[in-house]
matplotlib code that plots the C-alpha trace (Angstrom):
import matplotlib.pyplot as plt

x = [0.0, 1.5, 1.3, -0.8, -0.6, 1.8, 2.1, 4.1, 3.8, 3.5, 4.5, 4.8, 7.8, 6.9, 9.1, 6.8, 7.4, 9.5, 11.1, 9.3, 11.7, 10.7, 6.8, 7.1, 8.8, 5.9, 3.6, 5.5, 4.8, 1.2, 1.0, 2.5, 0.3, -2.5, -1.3, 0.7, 4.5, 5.7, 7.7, 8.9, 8.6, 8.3, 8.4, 8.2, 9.7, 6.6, 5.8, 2.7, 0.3, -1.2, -5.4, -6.2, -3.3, -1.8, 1.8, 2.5, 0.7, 4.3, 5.6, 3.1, 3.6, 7.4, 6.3, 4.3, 6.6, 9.2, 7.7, 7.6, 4.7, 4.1, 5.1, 1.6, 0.8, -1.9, -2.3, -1.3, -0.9, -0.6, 1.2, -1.7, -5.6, -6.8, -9.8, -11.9, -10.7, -7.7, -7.6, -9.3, -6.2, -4.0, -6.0, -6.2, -2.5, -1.4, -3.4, -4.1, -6.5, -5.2, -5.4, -4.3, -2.9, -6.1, -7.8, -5.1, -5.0, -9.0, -8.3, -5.6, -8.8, -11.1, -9.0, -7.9, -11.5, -12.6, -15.5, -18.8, -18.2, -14.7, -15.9, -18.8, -16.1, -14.4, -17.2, -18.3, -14.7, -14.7, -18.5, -17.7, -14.7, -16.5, -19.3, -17.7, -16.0, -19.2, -20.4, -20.9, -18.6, -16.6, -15.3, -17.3, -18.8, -18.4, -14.8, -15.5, -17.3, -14.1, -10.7, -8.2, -8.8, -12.2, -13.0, -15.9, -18.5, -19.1, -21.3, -24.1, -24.3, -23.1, -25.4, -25.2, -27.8, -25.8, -29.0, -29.0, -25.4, -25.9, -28.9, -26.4, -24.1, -26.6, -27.6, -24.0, -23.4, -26.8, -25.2, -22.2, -23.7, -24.9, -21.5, -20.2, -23.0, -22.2, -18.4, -19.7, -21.4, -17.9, -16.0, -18.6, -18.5, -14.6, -14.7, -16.6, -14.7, -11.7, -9.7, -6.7, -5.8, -3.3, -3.3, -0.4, 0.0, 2.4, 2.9, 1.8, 3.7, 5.7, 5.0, 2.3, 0.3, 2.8, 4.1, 0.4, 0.5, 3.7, 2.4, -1.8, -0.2, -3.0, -2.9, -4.8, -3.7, -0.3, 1.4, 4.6, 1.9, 0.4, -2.6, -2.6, -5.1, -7.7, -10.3, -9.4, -8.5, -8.6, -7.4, -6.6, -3.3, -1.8, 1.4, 4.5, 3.2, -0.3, -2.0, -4.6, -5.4, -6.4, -4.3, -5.8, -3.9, -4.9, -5.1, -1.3, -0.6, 0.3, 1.7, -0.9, -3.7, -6.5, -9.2, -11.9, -10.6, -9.4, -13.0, -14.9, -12.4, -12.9, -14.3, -11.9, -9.1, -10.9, -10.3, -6.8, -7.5, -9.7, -6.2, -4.7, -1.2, 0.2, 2.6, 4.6, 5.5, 8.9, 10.2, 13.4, 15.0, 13.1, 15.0, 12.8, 12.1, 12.4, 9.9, 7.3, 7.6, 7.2, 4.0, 3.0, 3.2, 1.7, -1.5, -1.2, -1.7, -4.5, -6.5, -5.7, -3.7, -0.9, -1.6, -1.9, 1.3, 3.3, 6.6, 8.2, 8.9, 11.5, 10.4, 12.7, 15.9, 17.1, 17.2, 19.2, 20.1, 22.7, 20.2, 18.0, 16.4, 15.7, 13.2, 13.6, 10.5, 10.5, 11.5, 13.0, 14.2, 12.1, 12.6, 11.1, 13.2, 12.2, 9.7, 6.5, 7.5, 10.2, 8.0, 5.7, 8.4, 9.2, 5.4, 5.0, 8.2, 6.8, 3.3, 4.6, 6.1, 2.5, 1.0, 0.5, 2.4, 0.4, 0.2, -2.7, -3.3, -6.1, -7.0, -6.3, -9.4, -10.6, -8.1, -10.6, -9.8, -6.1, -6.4, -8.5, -5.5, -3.2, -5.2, -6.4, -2.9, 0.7, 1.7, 5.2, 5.9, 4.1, 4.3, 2.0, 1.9, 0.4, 0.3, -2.2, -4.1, -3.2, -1.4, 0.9, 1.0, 3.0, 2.4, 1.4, -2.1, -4.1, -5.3, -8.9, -7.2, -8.2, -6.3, -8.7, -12.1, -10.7, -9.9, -13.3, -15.0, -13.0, -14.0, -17.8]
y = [0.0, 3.4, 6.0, 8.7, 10.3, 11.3, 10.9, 10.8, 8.4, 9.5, 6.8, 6.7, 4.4, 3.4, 0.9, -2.2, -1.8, -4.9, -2.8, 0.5, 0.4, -2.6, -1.5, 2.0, 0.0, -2.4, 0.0, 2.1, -1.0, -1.4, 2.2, 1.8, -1.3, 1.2, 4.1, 6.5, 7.0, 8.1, 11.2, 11.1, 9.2, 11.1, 9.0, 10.4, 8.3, 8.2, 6.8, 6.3, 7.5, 10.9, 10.3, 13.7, 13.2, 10.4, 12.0, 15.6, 18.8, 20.4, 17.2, 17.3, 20.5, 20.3, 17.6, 19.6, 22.2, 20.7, 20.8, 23.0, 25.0, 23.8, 20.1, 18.5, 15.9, 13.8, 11.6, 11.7, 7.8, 6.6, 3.6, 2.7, 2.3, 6.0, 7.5, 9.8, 12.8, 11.8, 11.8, 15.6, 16.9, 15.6, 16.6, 20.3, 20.5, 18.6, 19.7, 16.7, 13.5, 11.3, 7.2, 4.6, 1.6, -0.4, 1.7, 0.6, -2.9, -2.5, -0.9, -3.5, -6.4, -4.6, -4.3, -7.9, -9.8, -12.1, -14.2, -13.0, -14.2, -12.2, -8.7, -9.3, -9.8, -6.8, -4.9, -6.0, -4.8, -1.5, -0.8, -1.9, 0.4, 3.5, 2.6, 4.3, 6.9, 8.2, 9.8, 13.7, 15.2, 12.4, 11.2, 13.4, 10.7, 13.3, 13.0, 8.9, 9.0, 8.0, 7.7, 5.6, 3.9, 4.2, 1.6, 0.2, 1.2, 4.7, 7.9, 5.7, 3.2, 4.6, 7.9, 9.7, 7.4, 5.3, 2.9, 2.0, 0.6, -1.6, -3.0, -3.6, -5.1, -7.4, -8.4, -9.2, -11.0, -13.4, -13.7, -14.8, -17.9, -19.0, -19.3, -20.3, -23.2, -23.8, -24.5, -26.1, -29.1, -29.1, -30.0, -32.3, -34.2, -34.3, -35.1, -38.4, -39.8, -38.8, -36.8, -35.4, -31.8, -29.5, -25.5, -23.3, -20.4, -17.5, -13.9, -12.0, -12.3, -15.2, -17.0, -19.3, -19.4, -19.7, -23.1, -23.9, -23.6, -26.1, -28.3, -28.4, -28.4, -25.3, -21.6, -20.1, -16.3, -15.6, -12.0, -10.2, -8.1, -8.1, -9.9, -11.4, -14.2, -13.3, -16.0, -19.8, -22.0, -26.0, -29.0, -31.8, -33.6, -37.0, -37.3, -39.9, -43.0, -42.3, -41.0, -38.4, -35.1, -31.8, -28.8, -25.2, -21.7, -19.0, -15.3, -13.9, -13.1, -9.7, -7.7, -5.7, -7.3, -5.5, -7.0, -6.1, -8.1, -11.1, -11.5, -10.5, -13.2, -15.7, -18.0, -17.8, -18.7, -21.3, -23.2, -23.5, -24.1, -27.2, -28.5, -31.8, -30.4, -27.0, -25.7, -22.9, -21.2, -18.3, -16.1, -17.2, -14.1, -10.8, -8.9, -9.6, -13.2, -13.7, -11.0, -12.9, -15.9, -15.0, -12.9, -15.9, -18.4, -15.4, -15.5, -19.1, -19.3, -16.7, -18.8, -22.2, -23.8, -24.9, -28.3, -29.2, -30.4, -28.1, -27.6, -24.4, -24.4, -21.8, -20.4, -18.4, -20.1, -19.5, -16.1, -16.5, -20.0, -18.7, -17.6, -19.8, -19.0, -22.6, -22.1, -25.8, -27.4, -29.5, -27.4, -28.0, -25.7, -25.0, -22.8, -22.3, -24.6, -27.9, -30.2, -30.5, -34.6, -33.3, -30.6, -33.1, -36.0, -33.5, -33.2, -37.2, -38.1, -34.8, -36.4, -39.9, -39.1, -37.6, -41.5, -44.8, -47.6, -50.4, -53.9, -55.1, -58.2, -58.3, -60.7, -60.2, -60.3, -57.3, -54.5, -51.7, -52.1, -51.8, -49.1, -47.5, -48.5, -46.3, -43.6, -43.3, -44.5, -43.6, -47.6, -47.8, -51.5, -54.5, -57.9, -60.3, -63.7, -65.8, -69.2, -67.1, -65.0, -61.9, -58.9, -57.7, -53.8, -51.6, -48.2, -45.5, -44.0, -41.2, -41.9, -42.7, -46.1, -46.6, -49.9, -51.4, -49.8, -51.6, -54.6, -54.8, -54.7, -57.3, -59.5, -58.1]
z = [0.0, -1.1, 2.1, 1.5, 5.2, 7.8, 11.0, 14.8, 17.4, 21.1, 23.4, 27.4, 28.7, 32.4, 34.5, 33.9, 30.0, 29.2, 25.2, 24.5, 21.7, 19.9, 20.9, 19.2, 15.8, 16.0, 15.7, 12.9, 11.0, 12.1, 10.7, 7.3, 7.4, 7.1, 5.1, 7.8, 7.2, 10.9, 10.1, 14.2, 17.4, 20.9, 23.8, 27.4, 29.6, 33.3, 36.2, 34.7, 32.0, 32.9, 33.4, 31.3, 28.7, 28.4, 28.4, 30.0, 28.4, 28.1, 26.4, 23.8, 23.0, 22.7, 20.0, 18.6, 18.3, 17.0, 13.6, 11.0, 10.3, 6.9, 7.7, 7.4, 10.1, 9.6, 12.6, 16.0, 17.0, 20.4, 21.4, 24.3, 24.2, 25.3, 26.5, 25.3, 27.2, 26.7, 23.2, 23.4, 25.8, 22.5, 19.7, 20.9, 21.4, 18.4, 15.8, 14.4, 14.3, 16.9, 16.6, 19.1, 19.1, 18.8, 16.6, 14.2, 14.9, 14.1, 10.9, 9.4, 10.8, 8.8, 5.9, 6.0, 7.2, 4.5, 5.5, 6.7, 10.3, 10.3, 9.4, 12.3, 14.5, 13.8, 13.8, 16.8, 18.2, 16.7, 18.2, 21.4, 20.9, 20.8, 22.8, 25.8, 24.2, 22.8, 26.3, 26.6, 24.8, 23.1, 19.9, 17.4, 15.1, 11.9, 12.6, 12.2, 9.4, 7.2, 7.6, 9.0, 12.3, 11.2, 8.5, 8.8, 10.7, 9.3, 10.3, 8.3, 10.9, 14.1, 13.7, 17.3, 18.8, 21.6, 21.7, 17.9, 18.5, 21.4, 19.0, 16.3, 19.0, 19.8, 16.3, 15.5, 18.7, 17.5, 14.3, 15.3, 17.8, 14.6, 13.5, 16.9, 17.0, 13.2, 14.3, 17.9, 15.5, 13.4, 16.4, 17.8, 14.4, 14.4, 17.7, 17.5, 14.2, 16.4, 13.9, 14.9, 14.4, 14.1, 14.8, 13.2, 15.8, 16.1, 16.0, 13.4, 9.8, 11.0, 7.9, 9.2, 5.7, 3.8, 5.8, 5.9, 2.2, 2.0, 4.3, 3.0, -0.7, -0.5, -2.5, 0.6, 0.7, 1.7, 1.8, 3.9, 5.8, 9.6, 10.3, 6.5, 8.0, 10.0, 9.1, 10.2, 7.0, 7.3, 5.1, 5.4, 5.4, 5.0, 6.7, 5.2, 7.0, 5.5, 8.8, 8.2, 10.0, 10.0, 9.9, 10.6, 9.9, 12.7, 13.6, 14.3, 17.3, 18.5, 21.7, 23.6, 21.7, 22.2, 25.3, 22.4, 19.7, 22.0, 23.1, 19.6, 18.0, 21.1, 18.6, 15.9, 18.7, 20.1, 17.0, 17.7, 21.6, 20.2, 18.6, 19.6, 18.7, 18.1, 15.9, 16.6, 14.3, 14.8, 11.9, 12.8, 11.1, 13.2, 15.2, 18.1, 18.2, 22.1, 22.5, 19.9, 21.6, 24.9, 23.7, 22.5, 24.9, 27.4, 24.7, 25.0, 28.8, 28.6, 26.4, 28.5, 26.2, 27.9, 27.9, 23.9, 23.0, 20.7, 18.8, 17.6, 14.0, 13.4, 9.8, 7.4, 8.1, 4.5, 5.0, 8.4, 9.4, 12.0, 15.2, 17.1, 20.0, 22.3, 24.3, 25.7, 24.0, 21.0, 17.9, 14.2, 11.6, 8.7, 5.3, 2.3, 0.4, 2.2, 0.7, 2.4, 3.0, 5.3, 6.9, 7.5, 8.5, 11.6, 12.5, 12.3, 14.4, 17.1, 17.6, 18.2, 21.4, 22.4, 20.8, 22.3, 20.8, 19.6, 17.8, 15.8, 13.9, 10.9, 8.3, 4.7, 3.6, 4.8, 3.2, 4.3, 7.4, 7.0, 4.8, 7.7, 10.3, 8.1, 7.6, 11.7, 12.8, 12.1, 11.2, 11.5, 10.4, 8.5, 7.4, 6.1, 7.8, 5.2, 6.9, 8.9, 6.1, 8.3, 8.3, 11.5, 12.3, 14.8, 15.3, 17.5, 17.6, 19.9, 23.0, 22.2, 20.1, 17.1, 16.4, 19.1, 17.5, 14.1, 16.1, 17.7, 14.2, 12.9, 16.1, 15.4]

ax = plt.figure().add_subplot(projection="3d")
ax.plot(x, y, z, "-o")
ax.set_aspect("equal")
plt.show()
């Protein structure tokens, strides 16, 4: 996207901030995500955030002042979710619209939303956004009407009326149990037939698609951007031994997600919270990859994940195959230049050590139900005893055994 406004970030660095630094250059690139070149960054370093302004009144108007009169800003963007009032005490000093953090994470949803159910969720977000900032003397809703941090939702269909947005908040909310019930029977139905599956997460423009396009054999959309999937994709894969599951692309990750968005995309998440096994997934050459996995695994802990079995996949080792960061869980080295049978050969060989081992002996004359053995289970020998008529299989399968519900038909 060519930039077609400027802007400045204002930014408050307080002792519990772990890398204002790295925060501030995350959310340059949020901003160019969206249109904004940052022309400067101002960051005051606080005890904590002032109630009225966020940073001090002086502060902002050193910043202020430290452009030229005919240097156009744009957009005043603010590294933290601010009130109201807040947002007033900067506007009238800097002269500019002012945007914060999660009003551009909103934007770059709305922009990137594909399916019906995804541009409800952010909808819902960016309503329950402004809800409270539309008290008294607020956010002027002609000032929302277009622009960025404002797609979506316009003037049209907030109008001033604070009780003709909690309607459409609870319209939308209906609408999406539909879809919530809709993926509810999904899960139930994979749930019975006992398929396996397997959730790519990570932070944002780690190159999750792009593996999931390896790995799936898929064209699902794939681009260097933030947030470039929004809207869960599934396919199925076959691994070497022949074992079939599911795999599932998610919603990147992101530090300081909004509370708004992780609760209008509760659902979207939960897929991956429904997974058997996780995949990880680390662009192995960002400058801050301790920081992106830490945010993850935090993320990770929020949503009660902890205990699906994962492994970190560090992608984009071509392009820097001499940093790793072990974070002392199962992980393997990935790039763009492996073939999906090796990709996939790492996945097998991980969820075997989370399998049961078994031994199963079936008759010849039923090949269905071998052929079922392999797809259900990840057979790793065979032989065929034919004084017997029967075939011998090791392997390892889920706890749930599927070797001994093929057994038990073959008894039946």
């Amino acid at each position: 996207m060519s930039n077609t406004y400027s802007g400045v970030i204002i930014a408050v660095n307080t002792p519990k901030r772990k890398d204002i630094h790295t925060e501030v250059e995350e959310l340059r690139s949020l901003a160019e995500s969206v249109g904004i070149e940052i022309i400067g960054v101002h960051i005051q370093n606080r005890t904590t955030k002032d109630p009225k302004s966020y940073v001090g009144t002086g502060f902002l108007a050193e910043a202020s002042e430290s452009y030229d009169a005919d240097e156009e800003i744009d957009y005043t963007i603010v590294n933290d979710e601010i009130t109201a009032s807040q947002n007033r005490a900067i506007e009238a000093v800097m002269d500019t619209k002012v945007i914060d953090r999660t009003q551009v994470i909103l934007d770059i949803f709305s922009m990137r939303a594909q399916s019906k159910a995804g541009q409800l969720q952010v909808e819902l977000a960016q309503l329950q956004y402004l809800v409270p900032r539309l008290k008294g003397q607020g956010i002027n809703l002609s000032r929302l009407g277009a622009g960025i941090g404002t797609r979506g939702p316009g003037e049209t269909k907030l109008e001033t009326d604070r009780r003709h947005i909690n309607q459409r908040i609870k319209e939308i909310k209906k609408q999406l149990k539909v879809v919530e019930a809709h993926r509810e029977r999904y899960r139930e139905k994979r749930n019975r037939n006992q398929v396996v599956k397997v959730s790519l997460i990570g932070y944002t423009n780690a190159g999750k698609s792009s593996l999931f396009n390896t790995m799936a054999k898929s064209d699902t959309y794939e681009e260097n951007a933030l947030f470039a999937t929004l809207d869960p994709k599934t396919r199925q894969i076959t691994l070497p031994s022949g074992f079939e599951c599911i795999l599932s692309d998610t919603v990147g990750f992101i530090q300081n997600l909004p509370t708004t968005l992780v609760e209008s995309f509760k659902s979207t998440l939960e897929e991956a919270a429904d997974s058997d096994f996780l995949i990880h997934v680390i662009d192995n050459s960002s400058d801050n990859l301790e920081t992106h996995y830490d945010t993850v695994k935090q993320l990770i802990s929020q949503l009660n994940m902890e205990h699906i079995p994962s492994i970190v996949f560090f992608n984009k080792t071509d392009i820097d195959d001499g940093r790793y960061y072990t974070p002392g869980e199962a992980h393997a080295y990935v790039n763009k230049d492996m073939l999906p049978q090796d990709i996939l050969e790492v996945l097998e060989d991980f969820m075997k050590t989370y399998m049961e081992e078994y031994e199963a002996e079936l008759p010849m004359s039923e090949p269905q139900k071998i052929y079922d053995l392999k797809r259900y289970t990840i057979v790793d020998e065979q032989e065929i005893d034919e004084e017997a008529g029967t075939y011998r299989l090791k392997g390892y399968e889920p706890p749930g055994s599927w070797s001994r519900r093929i057994s038990e038909r073959n008894e039946a």
